[in-house]
C-alpha positions as CSV (number, residue, x, y, z in Angstrom):
1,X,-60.2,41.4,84.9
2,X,-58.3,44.7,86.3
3,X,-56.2,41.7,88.1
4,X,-55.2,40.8,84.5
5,X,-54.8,44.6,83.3
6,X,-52.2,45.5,86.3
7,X,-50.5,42.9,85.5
8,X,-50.5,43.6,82.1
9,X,-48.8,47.0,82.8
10,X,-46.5,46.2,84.8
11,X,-44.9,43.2,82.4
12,X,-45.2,45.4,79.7
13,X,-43.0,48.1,80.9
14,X,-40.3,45.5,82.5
15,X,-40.5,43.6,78.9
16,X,-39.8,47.1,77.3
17,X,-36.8,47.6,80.0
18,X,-35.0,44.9,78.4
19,X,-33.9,46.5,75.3
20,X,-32.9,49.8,77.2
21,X,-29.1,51.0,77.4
22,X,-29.0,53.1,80.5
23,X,-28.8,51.4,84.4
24,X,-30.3,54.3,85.8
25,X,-33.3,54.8,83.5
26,X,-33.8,50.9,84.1
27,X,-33.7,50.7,87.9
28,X,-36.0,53.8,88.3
29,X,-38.5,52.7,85.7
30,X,-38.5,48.9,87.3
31,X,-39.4,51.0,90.8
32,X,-41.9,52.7,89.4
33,X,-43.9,49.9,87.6
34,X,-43.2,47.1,90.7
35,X,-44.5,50.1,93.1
36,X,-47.2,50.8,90.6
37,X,-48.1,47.1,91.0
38,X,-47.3,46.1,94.6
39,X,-50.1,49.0,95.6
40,X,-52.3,47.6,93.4
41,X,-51.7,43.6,95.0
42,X,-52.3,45.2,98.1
43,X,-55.1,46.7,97.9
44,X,-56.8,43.8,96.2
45,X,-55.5,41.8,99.0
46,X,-57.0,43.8,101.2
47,X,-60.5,43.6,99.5
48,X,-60.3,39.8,99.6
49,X,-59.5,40.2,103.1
50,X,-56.1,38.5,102.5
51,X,-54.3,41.3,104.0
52,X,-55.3,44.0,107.0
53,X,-56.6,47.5,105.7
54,X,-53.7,49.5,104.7
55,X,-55.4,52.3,103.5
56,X,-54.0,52.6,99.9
57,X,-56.2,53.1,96.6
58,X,-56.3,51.0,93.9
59,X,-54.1,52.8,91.5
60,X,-56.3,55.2,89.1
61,X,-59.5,53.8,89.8
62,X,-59.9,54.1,93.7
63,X,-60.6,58.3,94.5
64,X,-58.0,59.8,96.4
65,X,-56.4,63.3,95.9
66,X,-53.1,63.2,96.8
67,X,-52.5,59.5,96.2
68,X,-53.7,60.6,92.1
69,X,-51.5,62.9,91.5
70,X,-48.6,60.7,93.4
71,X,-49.8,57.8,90.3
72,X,-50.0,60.6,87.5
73,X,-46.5,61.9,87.9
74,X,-45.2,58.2,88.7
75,X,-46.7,57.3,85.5
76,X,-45.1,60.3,83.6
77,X,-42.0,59.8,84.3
78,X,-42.9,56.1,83.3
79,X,-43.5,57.1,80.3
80,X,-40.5,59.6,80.0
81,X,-37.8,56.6,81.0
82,X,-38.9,54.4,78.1
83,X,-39.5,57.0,75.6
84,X,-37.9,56.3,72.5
85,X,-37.1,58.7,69.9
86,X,-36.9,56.7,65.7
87,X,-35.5,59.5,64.1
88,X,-32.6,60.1,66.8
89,X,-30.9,56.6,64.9
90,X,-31.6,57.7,61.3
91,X,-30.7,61.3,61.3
92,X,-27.3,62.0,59.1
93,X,-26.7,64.9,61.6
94,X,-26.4,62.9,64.6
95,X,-22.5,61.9,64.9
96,X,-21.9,58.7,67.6
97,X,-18.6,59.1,69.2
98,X,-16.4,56.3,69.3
99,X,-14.1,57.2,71.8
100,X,-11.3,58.0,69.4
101,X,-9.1,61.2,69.4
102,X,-9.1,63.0,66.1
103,X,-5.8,64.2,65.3
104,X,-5.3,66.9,62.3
């Protein structure tokens, strides 16, 4: 069940990184979300005795100071790289640039 739910984040976020414009807020949202999930493959390989004890938590669930905060801000900045703002494409006061030199 928190197998599935892992998963579930990370193809969620690289299924949102499709639509999205910008190669650098791509590659450092993939890294964070295959990070986010390779600890968490880890450490249930390690519980199934798949793997030798690393010594990583299981990503918000397992208690561990340092390795908490390490997820929270991993996860805000997550958040920040996908963001997506509706009324930035409807507003009449945004002007797109085409690349065009305005001459007088």
């Amino acid at each position: 069940m928190i197998a599935v739910l892992y998963l579930t984040i990370v193809a969620r976020v690289l299924i949102k990184l499709l639509d999205e414009e910008s190669s650098f807020a791509i590659l450092a949202a993939a890294g964070l979300a295959i990070e986010f999930g390779l600890q968490a493959l880890i450490n249930m390989a390690v519980n199934v005795q798949i793997a030798p004890s690393k010594g990583m938590t299981l990503p918000f669930i397992s208690y561990g100071g340092s390795s908490m905060l390490a997820l929270s801000i991993g996860m805000g900045l997550l958040l920040a790289f996908t963001r997506r703002n509706p009324y930035l494409t409807r507003s009449p006061y945004v002007v797109k640039w085409s690349g065009e030199s305005v001459t007088a």
